[in-house]
C-alpha positions as CSV (number, residue, x, y, z in Angstrom):
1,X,-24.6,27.7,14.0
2,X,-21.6,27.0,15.6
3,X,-22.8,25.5,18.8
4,X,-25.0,23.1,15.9
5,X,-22.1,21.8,14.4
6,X,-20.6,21.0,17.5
7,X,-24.2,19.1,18.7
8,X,-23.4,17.2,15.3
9,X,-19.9,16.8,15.5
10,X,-20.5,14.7,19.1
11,X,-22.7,13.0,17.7
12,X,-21.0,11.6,14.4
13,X,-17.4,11.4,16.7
14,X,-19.7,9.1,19.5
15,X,-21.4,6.9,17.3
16,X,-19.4,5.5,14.4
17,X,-22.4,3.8,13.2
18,X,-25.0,6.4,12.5
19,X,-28.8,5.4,12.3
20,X,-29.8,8.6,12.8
21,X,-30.8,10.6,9.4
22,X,-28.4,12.9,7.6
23,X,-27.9,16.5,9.1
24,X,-24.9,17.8,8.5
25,X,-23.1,18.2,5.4
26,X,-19.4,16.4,5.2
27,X,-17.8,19.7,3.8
28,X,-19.0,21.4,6.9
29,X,-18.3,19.0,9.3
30,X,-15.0,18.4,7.7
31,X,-14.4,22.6,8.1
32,X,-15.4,22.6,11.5
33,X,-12.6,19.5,12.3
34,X,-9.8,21.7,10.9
35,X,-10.5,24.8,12.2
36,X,-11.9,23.2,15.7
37,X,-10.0,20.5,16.2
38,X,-6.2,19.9,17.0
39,X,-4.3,18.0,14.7
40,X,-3.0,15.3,16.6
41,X,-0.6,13.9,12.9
42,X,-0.4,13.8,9.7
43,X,0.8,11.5,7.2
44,X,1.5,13.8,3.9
45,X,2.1,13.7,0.4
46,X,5.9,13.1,0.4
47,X,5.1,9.9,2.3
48,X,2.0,8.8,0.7
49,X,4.2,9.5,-2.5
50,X,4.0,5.8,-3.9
51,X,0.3,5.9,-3.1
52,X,-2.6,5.8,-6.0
53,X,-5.3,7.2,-4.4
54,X,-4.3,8.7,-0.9
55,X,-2.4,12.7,-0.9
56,X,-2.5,13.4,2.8
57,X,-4.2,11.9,5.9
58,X,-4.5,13.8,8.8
59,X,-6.1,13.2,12.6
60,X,-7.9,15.5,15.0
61,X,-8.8,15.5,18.4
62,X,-11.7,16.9,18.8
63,X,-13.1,17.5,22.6
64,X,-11.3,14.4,22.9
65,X,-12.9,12.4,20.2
66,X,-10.7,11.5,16.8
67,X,-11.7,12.0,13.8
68,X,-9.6,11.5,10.3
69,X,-9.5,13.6,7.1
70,X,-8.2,11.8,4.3
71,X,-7.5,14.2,1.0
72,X,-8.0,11.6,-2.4
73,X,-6.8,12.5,-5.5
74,X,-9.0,13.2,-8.0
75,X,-6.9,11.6,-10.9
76,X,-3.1,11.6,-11.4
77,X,-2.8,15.3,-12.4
78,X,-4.3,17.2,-10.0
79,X,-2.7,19.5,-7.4
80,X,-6.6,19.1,-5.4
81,X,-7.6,16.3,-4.2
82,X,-11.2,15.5,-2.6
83,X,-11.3,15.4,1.5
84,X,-13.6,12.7,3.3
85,X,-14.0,12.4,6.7
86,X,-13.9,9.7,9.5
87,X,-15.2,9.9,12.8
88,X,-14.8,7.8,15.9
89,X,-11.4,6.9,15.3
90,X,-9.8,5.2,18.3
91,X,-6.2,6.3,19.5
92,X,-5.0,2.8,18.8
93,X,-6.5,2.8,14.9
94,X,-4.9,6.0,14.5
95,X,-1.3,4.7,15.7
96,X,-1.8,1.3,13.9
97,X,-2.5,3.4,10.7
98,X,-0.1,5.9,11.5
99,X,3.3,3.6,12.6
100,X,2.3,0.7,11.4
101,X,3.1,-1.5,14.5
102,X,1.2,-4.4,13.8
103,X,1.7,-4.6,9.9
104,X,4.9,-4.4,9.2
105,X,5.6,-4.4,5.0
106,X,1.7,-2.9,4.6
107,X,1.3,0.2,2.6
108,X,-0.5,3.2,4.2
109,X,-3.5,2.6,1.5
110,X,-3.2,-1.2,3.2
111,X,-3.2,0.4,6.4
112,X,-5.6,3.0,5.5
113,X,-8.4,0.4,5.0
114,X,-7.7,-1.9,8.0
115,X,-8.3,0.6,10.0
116,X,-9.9,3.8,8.8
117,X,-11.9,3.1,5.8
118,X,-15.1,1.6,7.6
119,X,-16.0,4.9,9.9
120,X,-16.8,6.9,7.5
121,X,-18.4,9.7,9.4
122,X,-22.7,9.7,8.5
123,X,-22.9,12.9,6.7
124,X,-24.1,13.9,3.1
């Protein structure tokens, strides 16, 4: 099963837009990136503090392929939020998310959109 997920994994991580049918579910693949992968940063809740929607985004490299989990909360109560995942991430989204280089005075949900938002990983 392992080896499976990791078939998958390369897959989703090499080809941002998937045509290929569903096969792997996001709550598995999104397992496998924590526990596989190695967190290359994270922007957490104390920052995202001003945020409506975003608790904690993390990065992680897997076999030297990015991919982003991004923790949403669920409404303003909650100590959980939901996780999606983002695959195919490159290094220069990640920093431009991440530092903010190029967009100076934009919030990280801002940010989070420029440059995350559309690789959503293909998974169901």
């Amino acid at each position: 099963m392992k080896h499976l997920l990791k078939y998958f994994l390369g897959l989703f991580l090499c080809i941002s837009a998937n045509m290929y049918s569903q096969e792997v579910s996001c709550t598995d693949l999104v397992d496998f990136v924590k526990s596989e992968g190695r967190k290359v940063g994270t922007v957490s809740s104390y920052q995202l503090i001003d945020s409506s929607w975003l608790k904690s985004v993390s990065c992680y490299d897997v076999d030297g392929a990015l991919a982003v989990i991004a923790n949403t909360k669920t409404n303003d109560y909650s100590l959980y939020g939901k996780d999606y995942i983002f695959c195919g991430i490159s290094k220069t989204y990640w920093d431009a998310f991440y530092y903010g280089y190029y967009d100076l005075g934009r919030s990280y949900g801002e940010r989070f959109h420029k440059y995350i938002f559309d690789y959503k990983c293909d998974c169901y």
